[in-house]
Phi, psi and omega in degrees: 000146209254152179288181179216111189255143161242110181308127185237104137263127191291197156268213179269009177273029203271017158302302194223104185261346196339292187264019136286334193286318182265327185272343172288338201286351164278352168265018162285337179302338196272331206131309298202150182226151175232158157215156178259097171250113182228231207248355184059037185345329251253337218265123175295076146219165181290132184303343180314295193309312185305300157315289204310317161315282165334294167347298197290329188280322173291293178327345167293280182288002144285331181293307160252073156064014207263143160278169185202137193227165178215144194240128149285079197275152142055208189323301217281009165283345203295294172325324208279283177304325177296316168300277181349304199278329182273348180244037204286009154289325172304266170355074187305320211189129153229155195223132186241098219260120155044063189290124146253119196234347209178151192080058176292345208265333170277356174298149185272122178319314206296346187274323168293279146038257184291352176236083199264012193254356174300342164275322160310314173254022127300320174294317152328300176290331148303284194310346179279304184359316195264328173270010190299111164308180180271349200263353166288308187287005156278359188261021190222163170201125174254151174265268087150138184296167207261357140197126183252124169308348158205035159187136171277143169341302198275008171258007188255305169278157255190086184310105235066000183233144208287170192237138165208160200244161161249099223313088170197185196200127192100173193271243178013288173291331141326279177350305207260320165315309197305302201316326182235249184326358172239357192277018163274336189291314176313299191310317154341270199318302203260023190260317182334170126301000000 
């Protein structure tokens, strides 16, 4: 039976991963194997460089017979999708935990500023938004708190890709439920066929 690895990228605090680092390593309970890849926001290089990391990393573990799914959080869904559309026969499943995917215009300047490959790969990801097939929004599931302090509902969602919200409240406490009380449900989802 082939592993089934799932990439987890983070958003932009992907500087200090600690207490993600630990609750994925319990979903190994599921079957399930993680890597963290993540995009280093923080860090002056071109989002091309950045994707192509990730990229290598799905060509990696599809290379050896592996399923292979991806998780998004927050910034790090703008990859998540940008991965998909460029690898979508690779790709089984992505799952988008409290996505900023779109609406770049609603971003705080000083968050490019200190993230500087993130308006490129916000702006990217609005133009795939639009080439996403119907048989890609059947590979997608977005998540989201039933309220978050920095992103309104409809910059979270994905017109054709199921939605589901998760009994918690703030971007941070979304974030940390999907990771732990909820992540049987992500696993689900990307456990599918």
């Amino acid at each position: 039976m082939a592993k089934h690895i799932i990439i987890y990228i983070p958003g932009l605090g992907d500087h200090n991963l600690g207490g993600q680092q630990k609750a994925l390593k319990l979903w190994q309970i599921y079957g399930v194997q993680t890597e963290i890849c993540p995009m280093d926001w923080l860090v002056d290089e071109p989002w091309s460089v950045k994707l192509q990391r990730l990229l290598d990393r799905v060509d990696y573990h599809s290379q050896r017979g592996s399923i292979v799914s991806l998780v998004g959080i927050s910034a790090g869904s703008t990859a998540a999708l940008q991965a998909l559309e460029k690898r979508r026969k690779l790709i089984h499943k992505a799952v988008i935990i409290c996505g900023k995917f779109q609406y770049p215009e609603t971003v705080h300047p000083l968050r490019f500023v200190m993230n500087p490959a993130f308006k490129n790969a916000l702006n990217e990801s609005v133009n795939i938004l639009r080439n996403l097939t119907p048989e890609d929004k059947q590979k997608i599931k977005s998540f989201r708190a039933i309220y978050d302090n920095l992103l309104p509902s409809r910059e979270t969602q994905i017109p054709g890709v199921r939605s589901s919200i998760m009994p918690a409240i703030t971007h941070v406490g979304g974030i940390a439920y999907a990771l732990t009380l909820g992540s049987w449900r992500i696993v689900r989802f990307l456990k599918m066929p």
